[in-house]
C-alpha positions, 0 to 999 in steps of 0.5 A: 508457523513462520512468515516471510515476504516477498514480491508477488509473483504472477501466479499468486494473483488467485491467491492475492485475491482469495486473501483479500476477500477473506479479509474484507467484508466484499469485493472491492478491495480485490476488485480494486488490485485486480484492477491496479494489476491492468492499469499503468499505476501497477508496480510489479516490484511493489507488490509484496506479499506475506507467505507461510511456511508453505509458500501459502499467501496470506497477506498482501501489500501493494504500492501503486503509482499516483501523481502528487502536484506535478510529481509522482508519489506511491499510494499504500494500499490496500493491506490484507491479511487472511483473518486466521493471520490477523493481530500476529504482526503479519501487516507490520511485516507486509508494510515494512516490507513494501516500504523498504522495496520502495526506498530500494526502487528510489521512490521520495514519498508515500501517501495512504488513508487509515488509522493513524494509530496503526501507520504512524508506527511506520512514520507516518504523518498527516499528509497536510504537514508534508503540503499534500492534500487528497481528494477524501472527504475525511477527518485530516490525521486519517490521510497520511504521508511518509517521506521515505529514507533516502529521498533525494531534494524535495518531495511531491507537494500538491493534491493527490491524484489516484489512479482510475481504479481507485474511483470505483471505490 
């Protein structure tokens, strides 16, 4: 079977949420889009999930709105993919997809915690070399920033703040 993306739609919210559960030990990071969804940091047009042959959901990725010094930057994340799916390359394709739908939306710089292993094969580097800084107490490779293609001047320097709903994490 196939994947493809696409934007999320309204409808495939239910589905969004039963892919994170499935792919998460708990509810937070469900409860954490569910939340985003209410908040103003929500970006309809960069929520994107990955869809079978079906149109069954079976991934998501979501780019939110967070300020960065006095500027405005995208925070990444989360990123899920139903276990069944895992390990087949669906959450390149999901991150690519939602970077590229960033790029085409005009936004300069992305900010996301995890595995610097996994992130870097999509240019992402510690946020430090980009004068971020983010209010995670965590080793430094682990908070990243990408400067995305096409930024326009500099980008967003400073501390990072995220939206509200990422405070009940």
């Amino acid at each position: 079977m196939t994947v493809s993306t696409r934007v999320e739609l309204p409808e495939d919210a239910p589905a969004t949420r039963r892919v994170h559960m499935a792919a998460f030990p708990g509810p937070d990071e469900a409860d954490l889009v569910d939340a985003l969804r209410r908040d103003r940091a929500w970006l309809p047009e960069l929520s994107v999930v990955a869809v079978d042959e079906r149109d069954l959901v079976v991934g998501h990725a979501l780019l939110t709105r967070l300020e960065v010094g006095g500027g405005e930057a995208l925070a990444l994340a989360p990123v899920a993919v139903a276990p069944e799916w895992q390990r087949q390359g669906v959450g390149q394709q999901l991150v690519r997809a939602v970077l590229e739908a960033a790029v085409a939306a005009g936004e300069q710089l992305v900010v996301v915690l995890g595995d610097p292993s996994y992130y870097g094969q999509f240019g992402f580097t510690p946020a430090a070399e980009h004068a971020v800084t983010g209010p995670f107490e965590v080793p430094a490779e682990y908070f990243q920033a990408l400067r995305l293609p096409g930024a326009n001047g500099s980008t967003p320097s400073g501390h990072c703040r995220y939206p509200e709903p990422f405070g009940a994490l």
